[in-house]
C-alpha distance (Angstrom), angle and dihedral (degrees) to the residues before:
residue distance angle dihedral
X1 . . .
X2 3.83 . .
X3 3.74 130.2 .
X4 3.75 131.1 -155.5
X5 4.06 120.6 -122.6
X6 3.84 87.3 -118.2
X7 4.26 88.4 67.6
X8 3.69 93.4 28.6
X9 4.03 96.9 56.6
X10 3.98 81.6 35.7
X11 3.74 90.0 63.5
X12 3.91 93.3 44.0
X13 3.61 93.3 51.4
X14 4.22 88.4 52.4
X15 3.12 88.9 45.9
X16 3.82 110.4 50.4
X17 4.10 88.3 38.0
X18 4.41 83.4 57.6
X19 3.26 83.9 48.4
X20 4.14 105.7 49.2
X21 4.35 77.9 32.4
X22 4.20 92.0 60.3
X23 3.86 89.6 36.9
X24 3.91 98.1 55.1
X25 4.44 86.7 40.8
X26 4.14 83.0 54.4
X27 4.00 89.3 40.8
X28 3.93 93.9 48.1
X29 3.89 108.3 23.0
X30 3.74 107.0 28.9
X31 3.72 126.9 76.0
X32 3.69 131.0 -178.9
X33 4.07 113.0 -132.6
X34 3.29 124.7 -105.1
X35 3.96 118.0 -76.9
X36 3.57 96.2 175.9
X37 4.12 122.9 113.2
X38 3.71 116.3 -117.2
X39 4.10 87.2 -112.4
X40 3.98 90.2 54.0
X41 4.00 80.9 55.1
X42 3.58 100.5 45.7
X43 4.03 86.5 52.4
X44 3.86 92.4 52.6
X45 3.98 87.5 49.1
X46 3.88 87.2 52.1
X47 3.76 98.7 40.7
X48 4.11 84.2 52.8
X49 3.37 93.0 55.4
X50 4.01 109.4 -75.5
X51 3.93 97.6 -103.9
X52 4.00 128.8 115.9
X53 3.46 129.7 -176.3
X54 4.15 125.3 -151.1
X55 3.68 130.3 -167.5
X56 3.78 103.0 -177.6
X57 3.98 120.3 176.7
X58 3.72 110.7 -120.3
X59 3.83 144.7 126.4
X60 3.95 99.3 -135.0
X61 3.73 127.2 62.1
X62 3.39 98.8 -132.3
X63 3.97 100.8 30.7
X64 3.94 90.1 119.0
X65 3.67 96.8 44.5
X66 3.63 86.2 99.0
X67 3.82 97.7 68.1
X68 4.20 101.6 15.9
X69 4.39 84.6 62.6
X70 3.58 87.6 61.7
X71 3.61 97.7 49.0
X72 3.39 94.5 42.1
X73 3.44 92.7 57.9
X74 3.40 96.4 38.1
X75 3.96 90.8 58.2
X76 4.14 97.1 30.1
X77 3.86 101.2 173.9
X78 3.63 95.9 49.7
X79 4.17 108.7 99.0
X80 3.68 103.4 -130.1
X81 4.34 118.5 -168.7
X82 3.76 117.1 167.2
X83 3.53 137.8 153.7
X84 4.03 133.7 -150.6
X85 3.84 122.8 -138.4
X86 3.77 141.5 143.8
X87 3.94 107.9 -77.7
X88 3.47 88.0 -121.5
X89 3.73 87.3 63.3
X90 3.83 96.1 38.3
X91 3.79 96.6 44.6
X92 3.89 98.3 63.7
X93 3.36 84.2 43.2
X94 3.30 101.0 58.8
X95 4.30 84.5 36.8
X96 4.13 92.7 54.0
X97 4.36 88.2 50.5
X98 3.73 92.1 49.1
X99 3.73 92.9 45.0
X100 3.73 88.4 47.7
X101 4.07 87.7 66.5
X102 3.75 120.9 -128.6
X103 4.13 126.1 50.9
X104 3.68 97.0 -78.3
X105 4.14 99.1 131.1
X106 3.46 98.3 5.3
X107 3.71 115.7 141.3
X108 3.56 116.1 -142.8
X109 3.87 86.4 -138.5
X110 3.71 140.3 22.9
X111 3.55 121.1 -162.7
X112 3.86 109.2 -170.3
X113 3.87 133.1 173.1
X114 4.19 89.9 -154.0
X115 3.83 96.1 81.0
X116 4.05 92.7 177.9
X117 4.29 78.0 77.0
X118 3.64 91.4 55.4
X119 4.20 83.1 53.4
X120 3.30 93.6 54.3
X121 3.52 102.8 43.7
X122 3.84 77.2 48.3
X123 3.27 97.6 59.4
X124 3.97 95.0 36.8
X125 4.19 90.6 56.8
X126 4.01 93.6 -121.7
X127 3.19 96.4 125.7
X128 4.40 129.0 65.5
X129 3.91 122.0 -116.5
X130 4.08 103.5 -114.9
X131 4.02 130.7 162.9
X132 3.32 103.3 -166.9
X133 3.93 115.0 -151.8
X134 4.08 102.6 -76.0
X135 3.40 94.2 30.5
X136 3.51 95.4 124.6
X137 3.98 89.5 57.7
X138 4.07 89.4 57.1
X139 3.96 108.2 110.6
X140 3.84 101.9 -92.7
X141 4.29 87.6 -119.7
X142 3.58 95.9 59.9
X143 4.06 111.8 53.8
X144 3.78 134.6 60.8
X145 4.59 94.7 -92.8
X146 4.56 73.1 -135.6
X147 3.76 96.9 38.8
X148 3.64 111.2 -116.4
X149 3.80 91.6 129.2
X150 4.19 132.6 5.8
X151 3.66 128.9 166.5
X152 3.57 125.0 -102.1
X153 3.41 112.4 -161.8
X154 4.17 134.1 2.0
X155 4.22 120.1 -113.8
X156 3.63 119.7 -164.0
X157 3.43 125.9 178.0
X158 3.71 121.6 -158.0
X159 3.74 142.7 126.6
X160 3.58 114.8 -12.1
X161 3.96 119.4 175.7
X162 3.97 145.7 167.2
X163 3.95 109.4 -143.9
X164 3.29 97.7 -160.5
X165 3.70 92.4 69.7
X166 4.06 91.4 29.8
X167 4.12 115.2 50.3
X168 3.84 100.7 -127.5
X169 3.94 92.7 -122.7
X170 3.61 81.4 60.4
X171 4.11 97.8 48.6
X172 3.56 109.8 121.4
X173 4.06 123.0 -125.3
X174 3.52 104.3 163.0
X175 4.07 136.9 41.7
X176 3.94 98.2 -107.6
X177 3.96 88.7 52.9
X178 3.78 82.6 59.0
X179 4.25 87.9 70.8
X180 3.90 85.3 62.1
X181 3.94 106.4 131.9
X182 3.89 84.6 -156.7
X183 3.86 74.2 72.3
X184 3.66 105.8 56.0
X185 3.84 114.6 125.8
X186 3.72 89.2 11.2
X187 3.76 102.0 84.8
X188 4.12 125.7 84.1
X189 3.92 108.5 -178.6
X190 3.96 121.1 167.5
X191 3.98 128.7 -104.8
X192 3.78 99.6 -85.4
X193 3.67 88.5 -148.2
X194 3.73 95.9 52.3
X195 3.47 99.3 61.9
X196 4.30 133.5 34.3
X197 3.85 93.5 -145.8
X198 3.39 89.3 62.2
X199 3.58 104.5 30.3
X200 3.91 86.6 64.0
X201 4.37 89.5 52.8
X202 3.88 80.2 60.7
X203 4.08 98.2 47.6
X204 3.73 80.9 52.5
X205 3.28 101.4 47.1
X206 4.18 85.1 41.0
X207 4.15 79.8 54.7
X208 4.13 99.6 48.4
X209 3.49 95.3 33.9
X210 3.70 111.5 23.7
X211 4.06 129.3 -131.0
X212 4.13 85.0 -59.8
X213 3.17 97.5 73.6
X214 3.90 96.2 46.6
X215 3.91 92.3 55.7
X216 4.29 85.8 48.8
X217 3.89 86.1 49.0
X218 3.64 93.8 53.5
X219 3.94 96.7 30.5
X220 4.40 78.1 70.1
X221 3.55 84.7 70.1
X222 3.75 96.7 -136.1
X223 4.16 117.3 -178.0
X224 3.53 106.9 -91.6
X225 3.91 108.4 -150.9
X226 4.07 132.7 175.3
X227 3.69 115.5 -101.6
X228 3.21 137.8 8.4
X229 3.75 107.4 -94.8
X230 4.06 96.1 63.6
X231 3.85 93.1 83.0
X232 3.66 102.2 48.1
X233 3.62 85.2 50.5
X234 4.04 92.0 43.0
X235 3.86 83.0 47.5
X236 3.84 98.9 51.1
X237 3.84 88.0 51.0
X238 3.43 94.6 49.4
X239 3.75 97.8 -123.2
X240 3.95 94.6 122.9
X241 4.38 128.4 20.6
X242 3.48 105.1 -133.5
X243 3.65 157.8 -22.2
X244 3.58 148.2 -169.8
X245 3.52 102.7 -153.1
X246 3.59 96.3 71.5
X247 3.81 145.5 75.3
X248 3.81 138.4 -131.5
X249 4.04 144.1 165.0
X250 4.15 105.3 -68.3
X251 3.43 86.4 -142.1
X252 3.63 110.7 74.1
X253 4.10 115.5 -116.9
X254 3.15 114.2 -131.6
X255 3.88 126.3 -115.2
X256 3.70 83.3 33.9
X257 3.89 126.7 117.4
X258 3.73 86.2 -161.2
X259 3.99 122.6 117.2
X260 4.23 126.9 -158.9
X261 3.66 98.9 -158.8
X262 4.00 135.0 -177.5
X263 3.76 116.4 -137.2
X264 3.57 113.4 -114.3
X265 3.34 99.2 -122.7
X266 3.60 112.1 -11.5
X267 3.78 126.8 112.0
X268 4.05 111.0 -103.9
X269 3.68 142.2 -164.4
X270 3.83 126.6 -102.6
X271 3.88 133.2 146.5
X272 3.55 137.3 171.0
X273 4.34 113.5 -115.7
X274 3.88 104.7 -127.0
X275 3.51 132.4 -145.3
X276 3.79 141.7 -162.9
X277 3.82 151.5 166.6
X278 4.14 114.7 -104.8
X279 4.19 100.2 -140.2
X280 3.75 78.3 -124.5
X281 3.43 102.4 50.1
X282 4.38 106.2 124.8
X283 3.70 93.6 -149.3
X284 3.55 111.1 54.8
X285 3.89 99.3 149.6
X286 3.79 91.1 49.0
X287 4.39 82.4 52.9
X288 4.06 87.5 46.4
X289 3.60 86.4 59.2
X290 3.51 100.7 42.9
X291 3.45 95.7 53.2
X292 4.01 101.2 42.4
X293 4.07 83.2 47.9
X294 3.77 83.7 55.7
X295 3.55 98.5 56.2
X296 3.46 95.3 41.3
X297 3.85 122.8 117.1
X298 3.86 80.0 -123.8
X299 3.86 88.8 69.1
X300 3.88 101.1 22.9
X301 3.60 92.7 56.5
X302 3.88 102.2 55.8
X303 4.60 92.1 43.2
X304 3.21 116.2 131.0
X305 3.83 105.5 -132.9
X306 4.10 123.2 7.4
X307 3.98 121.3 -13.6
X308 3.51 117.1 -144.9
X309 3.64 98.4 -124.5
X310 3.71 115.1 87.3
X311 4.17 90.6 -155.3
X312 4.05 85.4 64.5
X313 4.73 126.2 76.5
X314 3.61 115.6 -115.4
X315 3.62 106.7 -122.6
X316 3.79 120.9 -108.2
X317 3.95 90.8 47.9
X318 3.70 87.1 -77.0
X319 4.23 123.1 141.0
X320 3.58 130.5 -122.6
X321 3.64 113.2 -57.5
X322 3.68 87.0 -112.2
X323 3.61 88.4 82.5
X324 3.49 102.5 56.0
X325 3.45 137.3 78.7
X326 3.62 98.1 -87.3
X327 3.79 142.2 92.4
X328 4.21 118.0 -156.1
X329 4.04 85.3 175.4
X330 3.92 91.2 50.2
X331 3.73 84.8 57.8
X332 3.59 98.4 47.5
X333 3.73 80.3 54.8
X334 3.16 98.2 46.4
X335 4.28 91.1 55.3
X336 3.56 85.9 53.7
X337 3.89 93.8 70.9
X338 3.51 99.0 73.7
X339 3.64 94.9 171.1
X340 3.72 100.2 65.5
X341 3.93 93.8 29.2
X342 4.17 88.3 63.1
X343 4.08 88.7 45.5
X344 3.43 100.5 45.0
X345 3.93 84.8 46.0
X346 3.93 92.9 54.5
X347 4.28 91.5 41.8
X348 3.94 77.7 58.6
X349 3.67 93.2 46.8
X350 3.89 86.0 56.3
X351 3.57 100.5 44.2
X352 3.71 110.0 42.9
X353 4.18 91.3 18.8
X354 3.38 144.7 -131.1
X355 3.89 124.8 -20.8
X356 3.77 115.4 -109.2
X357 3.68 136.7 -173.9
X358 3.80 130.3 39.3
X359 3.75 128.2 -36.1
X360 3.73 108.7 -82.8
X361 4.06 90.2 -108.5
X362 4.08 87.1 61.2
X363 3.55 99.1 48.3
X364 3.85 115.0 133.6
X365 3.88 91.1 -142.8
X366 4.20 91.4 -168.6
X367 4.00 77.1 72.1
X368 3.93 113.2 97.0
X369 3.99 101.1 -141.7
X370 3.70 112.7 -138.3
């Protein structure tokens, strides 16, 4: 068969512009994950300068204490400042410094639980394309497939209660044993309103249940607090029974008469906290670090409740959280749909009320709520 040289220098011009087109997509979209040790890291951090700055979502000062101690100590001359606040504080924060121009305020990581802002900075370019070491072992759902964002670390919240102030034939598991009058003046739940997490536990409840069960819920008159650390601290001091809007260690600590239960066979709440570099960010070596540290087995191993990795145990003997009644993409999903988050949010406002009290950062938590 013979071809002409109009379809023969045709097929060489297709072919050498797919060719210069796949090697500028591998040049600007794909990046190899990391190789380097967590020492190599720490030396880069140092060389830069040896400081790291964290903006971590949150409604507790000292909720990431737990895990930031050990990395601090595991990387002692590194200068580590970072401060906890509700996303929807730390976002525009982080939104007003970038739009300011320059680095000033720029964390060098934020650590949010409301993925959809990870999309859109996604999608707007703001933040850097970074696999850190382990990345490939990160449940597929739950990282950016070109690295500009991936979760660290899973949060569910669930049942939470103290038996010595609930009988433990009376411990709730799932949402109808919540409409228990044995219960009444012994349940703490969060403003669904004030917070996304828990916002979406009410849509599903709202979707297994329907609207009937919400009015019941609320007719129990349980104390309605901001954030979503007040009732595992409530619970621990024994000033309230239990709560589902919370979260605590699966494993259970001992000298505690405190349970973190699983309903039975409700639907329940988990996501994975995500991460990325700001373009800005001045410390980018220091981030590297923080986030290969964090997917480390080092870290992954000693978490409280789900790791993101599927290669590493859950504690507590429990599997993956892929076998459990619980979907972190659905909620990511879920975020995404602004439009009925913000009106289910304001039906909420007009059936339980309007939040009062402090923002959950400024909480005096040696104050019972009533």
């Amino acid at each position: 068969m013979k071809y002409s040289n109009t379809v023969i220098n045709v097929t060489l011009f297709l072919l050498m512009n797919l060719n210069m087109f796949s090697q500028k997509v591998k040049g600007s979209a794909y990046v190899e994950i990391e190789s380097k040790t967590l020492e190599q890291l720490y030396k880069e951090a140092l060389q830069e300068g040896g400081e790291f700055v964290l903006r971590a979502g949150g409604d507790k000062s000292d909720q990431i204490d737990y895990y930031l101690d050990m990395f601090k100590k595991r990387f002692p001359k590194l200068k580590v400042t970072h401060s906890v606040d509700v996303s929807i504080n730390h976002a525009p924060r982080y939104d007003n410094a970038r739009a300011a121009g320059g680095k000033q305020n720029i964390p060098d990581v934020i650590q949010f639980q409301t993925l959809h802002r990870f999309t859109y900075y996604t999608e707007q370019g703001f933040l850097d394309s970074y696999k850190p070491k382990n990345w490939d072992k990160v449940f597929p759902d739950y990282k950016d497939p070109h690295g500009h964002w991936t979760g660290l670390y899973g949060v569910t919240f669930s049942n939470y209660v103290n038996t010595d102030v609930i009988p433990k034939d009376k411990i709730p598991r799932d949402a109808l044993d919540y409409l228990d009058p044995a219960l009444k003046g012994k349940v703490i739940l969060t403003y669904p309103h004030d917070d996304d997490a828990v916002l979406y536990q009410f849509w599903n409840l709202k979707e297994m249940y329907g609207w009937e069960y919400l009015q019941k819920l609320v007719d129990t008159k349980p104390v309605w607090v901001r954030g979503t650390a007040m009732p595992y601290v409530a619970i621990n001091k024994g000033w309230y029974g239990a709560s589902f809007t919370t979260f605590w260690a699966f494993e259970p600590i001992p000298g505690m008469n405190t349970k973190f239960q699983f309903p039975k066979k409700d639907y329940f709440l988990t996501w994975f906290q995500a991460a990325g570099i700001p373009k800005e960010a001045k410390h980018k070596a220091a981030a590297k670090l923080y986030l290969n540290w964090m997917l480390s087995e080092e870290f992954q191993g000693k978490w409280l409740q789900f790791p993101v990795r599927r290669d590493v145990e859950a504690p507590a003997g429990y599997k993956n959280v892929h076998n459990h009644n619980t979907s972190p993409a659905d909620f990511h999903r879920w975020l995404l749909k602004r439009d009925i988050v913000e009106r289910f949010r304001m039906q909420m406002l007009h059936l339980i009320g309007p939040v009062k009290g402090p923002t959950p950062i400024d909480i005096d938590y040696n104050i019972k709520p009533e």
